[in-house]
N, C-alpha and C positions, 0 to 999 in steps of 0.2 A: 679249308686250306690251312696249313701251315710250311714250318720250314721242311720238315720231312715228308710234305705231300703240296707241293706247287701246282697251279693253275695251269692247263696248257698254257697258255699265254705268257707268264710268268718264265714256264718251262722253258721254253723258246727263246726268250732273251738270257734266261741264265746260260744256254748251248755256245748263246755269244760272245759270254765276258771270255779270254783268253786267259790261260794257265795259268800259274802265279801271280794275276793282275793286284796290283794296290786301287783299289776299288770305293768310289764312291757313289753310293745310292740315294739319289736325292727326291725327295715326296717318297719316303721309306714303307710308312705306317709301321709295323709292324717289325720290321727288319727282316719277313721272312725270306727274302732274296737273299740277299749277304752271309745271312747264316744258313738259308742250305748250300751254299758254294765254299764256308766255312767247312762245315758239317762233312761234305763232298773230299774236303781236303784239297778244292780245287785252286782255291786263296787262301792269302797267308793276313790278308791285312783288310777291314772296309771300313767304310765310314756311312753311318744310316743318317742323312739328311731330314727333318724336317723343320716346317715355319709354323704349323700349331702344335698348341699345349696340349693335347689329348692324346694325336698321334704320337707325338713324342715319349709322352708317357707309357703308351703302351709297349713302344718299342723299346723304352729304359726295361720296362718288366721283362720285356721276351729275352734282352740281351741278360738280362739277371740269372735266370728261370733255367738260362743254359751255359752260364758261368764262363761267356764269351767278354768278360769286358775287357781283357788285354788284347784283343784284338780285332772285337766291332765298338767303334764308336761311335756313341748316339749323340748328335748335335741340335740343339734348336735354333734355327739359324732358316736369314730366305736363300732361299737357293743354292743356287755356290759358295754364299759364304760361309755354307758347312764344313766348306776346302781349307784347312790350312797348311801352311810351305810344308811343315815337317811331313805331315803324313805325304809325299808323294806320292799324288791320285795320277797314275796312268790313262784310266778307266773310269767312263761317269754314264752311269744308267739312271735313265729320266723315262716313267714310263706310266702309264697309266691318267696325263692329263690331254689336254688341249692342244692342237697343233702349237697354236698361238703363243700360250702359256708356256711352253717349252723352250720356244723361238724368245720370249720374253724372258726366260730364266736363264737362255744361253747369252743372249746381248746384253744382260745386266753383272754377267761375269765373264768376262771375256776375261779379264786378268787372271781370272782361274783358271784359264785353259792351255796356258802355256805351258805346261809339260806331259800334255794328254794325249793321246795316242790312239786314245779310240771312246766314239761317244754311241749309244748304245738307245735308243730312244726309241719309245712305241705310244706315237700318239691317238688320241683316242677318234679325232678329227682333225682337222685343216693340216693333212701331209704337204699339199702346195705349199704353203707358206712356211712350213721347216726344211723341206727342200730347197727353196730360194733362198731361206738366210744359210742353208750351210754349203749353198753354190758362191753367195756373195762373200762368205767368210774363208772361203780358202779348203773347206771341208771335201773329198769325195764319196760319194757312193761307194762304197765297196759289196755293199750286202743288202738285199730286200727279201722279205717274206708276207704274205698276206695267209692268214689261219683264221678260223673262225674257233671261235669258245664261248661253250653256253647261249646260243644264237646270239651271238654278234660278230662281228667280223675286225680283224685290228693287221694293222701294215706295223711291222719292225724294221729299223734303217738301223744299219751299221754304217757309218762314214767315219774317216780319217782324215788327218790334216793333211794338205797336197800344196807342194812348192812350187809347184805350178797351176795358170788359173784354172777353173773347172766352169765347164757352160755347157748346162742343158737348157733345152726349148723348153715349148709350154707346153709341149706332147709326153715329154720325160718330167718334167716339174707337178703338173697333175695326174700321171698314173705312175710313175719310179719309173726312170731306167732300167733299172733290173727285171723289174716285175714284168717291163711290157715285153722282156725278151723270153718270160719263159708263163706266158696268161694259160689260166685252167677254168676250169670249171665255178671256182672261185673267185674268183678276177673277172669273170664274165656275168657272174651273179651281182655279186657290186655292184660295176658298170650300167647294167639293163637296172637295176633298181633305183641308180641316182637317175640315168635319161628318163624313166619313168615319172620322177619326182620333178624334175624340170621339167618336162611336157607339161604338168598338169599344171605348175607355175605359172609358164607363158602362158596358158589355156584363159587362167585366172585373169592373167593381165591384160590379156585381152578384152574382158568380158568389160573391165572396169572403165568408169571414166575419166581416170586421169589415167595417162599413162607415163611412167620413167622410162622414157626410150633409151637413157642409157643402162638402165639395171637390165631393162629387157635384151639390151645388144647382149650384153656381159651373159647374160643365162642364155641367148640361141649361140655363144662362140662356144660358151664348156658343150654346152648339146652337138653342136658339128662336130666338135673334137672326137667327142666319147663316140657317136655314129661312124666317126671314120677310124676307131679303133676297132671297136668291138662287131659296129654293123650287122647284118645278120650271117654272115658266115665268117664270123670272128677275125671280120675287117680284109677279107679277099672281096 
């Protein structure tokens, strides 16, 4: 992979930065996002995010390599505070870590988010918990996708800032909104693979002799959930 040959996955979040965005891509590596929408002529301006010295490095070289430095800049910095006022970031793509970690890199820069417009995120796990903090923070869903690349499977969230509040349940917070309006073959592959892994959970917990009857609750409510989504005829 590089910037003139991106990841499906990759692929798929760059479909969703918007046209002339002032772009900041943060956990960069490489910078190869920012510079093929450079490249593309789709942006005019990015900013390559990261908080180690390797990665960074290597994204100084690629931005070198392709004589993109008046207008990718490579920052080492944690998180958002790869943002600063002048560059007006529109657009912030967070993509390739940890639900949690995402959720933790958005709530440690909120101040950075005040003129952004659309946050562009593909975590790698715990979508629940980035859905709740960008229901808690004012964020909407506007866009879901679930894609598989190189046998794995990865959910991308578009959401924007909303002036009014936003409340999803625990049915849209653990499988999207979006997603549950439009489930395939993919979404139901997911789905039977986590209930899968939770049966054999509880299976476990059972055998044992202590038990956490409250972890055990918490794993048979996700297991009812995902049963009365997906079920065996895709929840009829």
């Amino acid at each position: 992979m590089d910037e003139r040959h991106l990841s499906k996955r990759l692929q798929a979040v760059a479909d969703l930065v918007p046209d002339n965005a002032r772009l900041a891509d943060i956990g960069s590596d490489h910078a190869y996002l920012p510079a093929a929408l450079l490249l593309a002529d789709k942006i005019k301006y990015a900013v390559a995010g990261e908080v180690a010295k390797g990665p960074f490095e290597n994204e100084k070289a690629e931005i070198n390599k392709l004589q993109m430095q008046d207008c990718l800049i490579p920052r080492l910095a944690d998180g958002l505070d790869a943002i600063e006022n002048d560059d007006h970031i529109d657009t912030v793509v967070i993509a390739g870590m940890g639900g949690s970690l995402i959720e933790e890199i958005l709530d440690r820069g909120q101040d950075k988010l005040a003129g952004v417009k659309h946050l562009i995120l593909q975590p790698n796990i715990g979508e629940y918990r980035l859905r709740k903090w960008l229901m808690e923070h004012h964020f909407q869903i506007m866009h879901e996708e679930l894609l598989a690349d190189e046998g794995h499977r990865y959910e991308i969230i578009l959401a924007e800032p909303s002036i009014c509040p936003v409340r999803y349940n625990q049915r849209e917070l653990l499988f999207g909104p979006l997603l549950l309006e439009h489930q395939g073959p993919l979404f139901d592959a997911k789905w039977q693979s986590e209930a899968g892994r939770l049966e054999q959970a509880l299976t476990q917990m059972a055998k044992a002799q202590s038990q956490d009857t409250q972890r055990k609750e918490q794993l048979q409510a996700k297991l009812n959930l995902i049963k009365g989504v997906i079920g065996n005829d895709h929840g009829e």
